[in-house]
N, C-alpha and C positions, 0 to 999 in steps of 0.2 A: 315340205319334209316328208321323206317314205315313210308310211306307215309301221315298215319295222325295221327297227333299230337295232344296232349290233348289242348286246348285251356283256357288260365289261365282263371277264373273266374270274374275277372275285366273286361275283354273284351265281356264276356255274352250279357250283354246291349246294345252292338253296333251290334252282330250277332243278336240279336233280331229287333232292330229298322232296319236292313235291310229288313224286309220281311215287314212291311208297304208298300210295293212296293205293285200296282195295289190291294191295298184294297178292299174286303177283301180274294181275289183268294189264299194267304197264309196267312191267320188270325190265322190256327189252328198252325200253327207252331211258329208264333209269342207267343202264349197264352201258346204252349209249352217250350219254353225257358224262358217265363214269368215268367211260374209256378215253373221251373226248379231251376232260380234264389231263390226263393221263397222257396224252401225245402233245399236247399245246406246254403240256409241263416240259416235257422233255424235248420239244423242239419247238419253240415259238412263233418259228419261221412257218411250220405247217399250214397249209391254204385249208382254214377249218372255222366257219364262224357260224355261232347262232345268235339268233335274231328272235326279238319277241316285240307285239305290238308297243310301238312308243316306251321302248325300253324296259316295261314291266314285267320283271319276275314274276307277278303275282295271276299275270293276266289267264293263265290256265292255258296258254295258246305258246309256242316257238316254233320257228325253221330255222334247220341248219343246213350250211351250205358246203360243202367240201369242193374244193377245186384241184387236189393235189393230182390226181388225173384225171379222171374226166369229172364232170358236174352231176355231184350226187345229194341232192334234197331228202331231207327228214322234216316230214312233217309232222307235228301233235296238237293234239285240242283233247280236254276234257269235253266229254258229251253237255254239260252247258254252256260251253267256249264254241259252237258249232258255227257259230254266227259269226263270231269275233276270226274264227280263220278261213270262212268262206270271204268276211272283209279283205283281212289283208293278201289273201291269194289274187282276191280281182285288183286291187289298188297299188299293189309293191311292184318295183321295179328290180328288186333285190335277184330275182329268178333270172336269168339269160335264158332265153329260148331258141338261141342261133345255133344251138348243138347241141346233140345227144346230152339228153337230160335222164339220172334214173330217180325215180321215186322211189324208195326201200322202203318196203315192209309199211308199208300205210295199213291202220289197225281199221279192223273192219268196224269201230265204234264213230270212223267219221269216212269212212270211204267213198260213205256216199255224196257227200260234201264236196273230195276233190273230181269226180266220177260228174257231177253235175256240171263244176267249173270248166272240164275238159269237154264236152258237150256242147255248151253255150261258146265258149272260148276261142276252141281250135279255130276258127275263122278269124277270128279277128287279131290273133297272136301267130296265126300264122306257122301253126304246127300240129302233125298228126301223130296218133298211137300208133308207137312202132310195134307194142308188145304187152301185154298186160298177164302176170305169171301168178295165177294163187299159190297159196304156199302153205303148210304146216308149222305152227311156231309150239315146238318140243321142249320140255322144262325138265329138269333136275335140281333139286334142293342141295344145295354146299351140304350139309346135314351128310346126305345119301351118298354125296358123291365121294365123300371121305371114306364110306366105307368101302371102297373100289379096292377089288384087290387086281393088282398087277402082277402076271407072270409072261414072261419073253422065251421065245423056245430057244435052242439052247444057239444055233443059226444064227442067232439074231441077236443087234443091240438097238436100243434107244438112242437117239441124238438129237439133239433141236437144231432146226434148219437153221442155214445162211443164206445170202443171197447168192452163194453161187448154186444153190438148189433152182432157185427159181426159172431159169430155161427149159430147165424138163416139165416142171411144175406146172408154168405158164400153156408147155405144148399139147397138156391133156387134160387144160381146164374150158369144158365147153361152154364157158363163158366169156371168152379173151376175146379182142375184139380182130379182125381181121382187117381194116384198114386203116386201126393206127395202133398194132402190138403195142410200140413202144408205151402209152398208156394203161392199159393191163398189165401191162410186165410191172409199171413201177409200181402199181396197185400192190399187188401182190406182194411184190420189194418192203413196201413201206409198212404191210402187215407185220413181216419174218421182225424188219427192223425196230418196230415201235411196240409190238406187241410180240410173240413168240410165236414159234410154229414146232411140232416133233414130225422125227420122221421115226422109220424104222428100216433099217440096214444091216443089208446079209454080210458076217462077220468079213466073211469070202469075196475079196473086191472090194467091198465097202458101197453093196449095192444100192442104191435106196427103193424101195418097193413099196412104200406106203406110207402116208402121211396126213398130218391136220394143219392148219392154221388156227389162230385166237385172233380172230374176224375183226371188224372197223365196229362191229356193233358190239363187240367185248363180248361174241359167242364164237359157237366153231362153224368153219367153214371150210371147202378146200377138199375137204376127206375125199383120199382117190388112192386105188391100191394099181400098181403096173397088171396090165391085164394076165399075164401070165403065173401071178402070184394071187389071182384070188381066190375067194374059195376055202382061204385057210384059215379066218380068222383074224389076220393082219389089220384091217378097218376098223374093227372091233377093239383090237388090242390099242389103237393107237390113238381111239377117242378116251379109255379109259383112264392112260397115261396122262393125255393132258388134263380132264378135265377132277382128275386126283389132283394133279400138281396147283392146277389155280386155286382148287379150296383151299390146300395146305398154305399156300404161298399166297395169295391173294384175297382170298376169302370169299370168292365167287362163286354163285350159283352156277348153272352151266346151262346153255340152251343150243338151238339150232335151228336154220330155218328148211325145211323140205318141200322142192316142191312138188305139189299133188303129183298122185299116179308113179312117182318115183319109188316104187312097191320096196325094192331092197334095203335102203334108206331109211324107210319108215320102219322097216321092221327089225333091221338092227339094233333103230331110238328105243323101238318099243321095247326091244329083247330088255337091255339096259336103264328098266324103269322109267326111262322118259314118259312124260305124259302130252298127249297133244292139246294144247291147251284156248287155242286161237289161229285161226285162218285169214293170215293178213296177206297183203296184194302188191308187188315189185311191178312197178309201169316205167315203160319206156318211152319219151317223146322225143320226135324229131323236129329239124322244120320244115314245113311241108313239101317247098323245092326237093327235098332228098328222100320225100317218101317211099318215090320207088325203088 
């Protein structure tokens, strides 16, 4: 029997209120099994499952696997679980390695764990590091975020996206994937559908020139203004929007993740009281055949 086991869905809610532990050092992963619950609620069918050693809630250790487009792993361990998910990393069969795999946001309290595994491994699993991305993980308090105030120029309205947004969307996210769109696109699709996204659109045509997503990790993602419209504030305006709307409406914190040296980005967060809180690390592996 694999060392980890799919972890029934009723139990979701107890592996989550675990990580309220030292608030908010694991908030995004709280907010990821939040949002997890959250999509599995409303569509069952979603290729979404977490796993924890030999079915243990308690074990301080899960992986979850999304396969709804490509194969995206979460990993977690409490810093005394380090042991227990360097185990079942080497002994599960749970992971596929025959295709583009991304690791999200792995917290720098065990990175060094999966960073060791991939080391010792890549030969014998027969895959290399396509990419390894540090990154900024940006925090705002539901508290803070409620006292957001929204004003739209006069130009302009507020909308929340659909999927028929998402073809322009897709075309100026430099993360889409170039040899199977179709994959990224539903990514992106499933975000708009499952969770929400706003745009902002010139009254005039019913332009759209800027917008956010409410991310698979139940933070924001996505933020992109049409190049000709930046500069104005638009970015700004249309994280504020959303991330007002989920305190009210949901009751959510709001976060983000940036990655390093992405100067404008970071200083927008910062404008906006975010605080930079932790430097977690998004890896990409292949398999070795298709390294080059």
């Amino acid at each position: 029997m694999d060392i980890l086991q799919p972890l029934p869905l009723n139990e979701w809610k107890i592996l989550r209120d675990s990580l309220k532990r030292d608030w908010p050092t694991y908030s995004y992963y709280y907010y990821l099994i939040n949002n997890s619950i959250k999509w599995k609620t409303k569509d069952p069918q979603f290729k979404l499952q977490i796993y924890c050693p030999n079915s243990d809630v308690n074990a301080g250790t899960f992986i979850g696997i999304s396969t709804q487009a490509w194969c995206v792993v979460y990993l977690f361990t409490f810093k005394e679980s380090k042991d227990l998910l360097r185990r079942a990393l080497n002994e599960t069969k749970v992971i596929g390695w025959n295709e583009f795999t991304l690791f999200s946001a792995v917290h720098p309290h065990f990175s060094d764990v999966f960073e060791k595994f991939l080391s010792e491994e890549a030969e014998n699993r027969n895959i290399a590091l396509q990419f390894k991305s540090p990154t900024g993980y940006y925090f705002k308090s539901k508290e803070e975020c409620l006292k957001i105030e929204v004003s739209v120029p006069e130009e302009c309205e507020l909308r929340h996206l659909n999927e028929s947004h998402i073809p322009l969307i897709h075309s100026l996210w430099p993360h889409r994937s170039e040899d199977e769109p179709e994959k990224s696109t539903e990514f992106l699709a499933s975000m708009v559908r499952l969770n929400r996204g706003i745009g902002l659109f010139l009254k005039k045509g019913g332009v759209l020139v800027s917008w956010i997503i409410h991310f698979d990790w139940g933070g924001l993602g996505m933020l992109e203004t049409i190049e000709e419209h930046k500069r104005k504030g638009y970015g700004k305006l249309v994280v504020k929007a959303m991330i007002k709307e989920l305190a009210e409406e949901e009751n959510l914190d709001s976060f983000a993740f940036v990655v390093n040296k992405n100067v404008p980005s970071e200083k927008l967060f910062e404008s906006l009281g975010y605080k930079r809180l932790l430097n977690p690390i998004f890896y990409g592996t292949i398999p070795k055949l298709n390294s080059s």
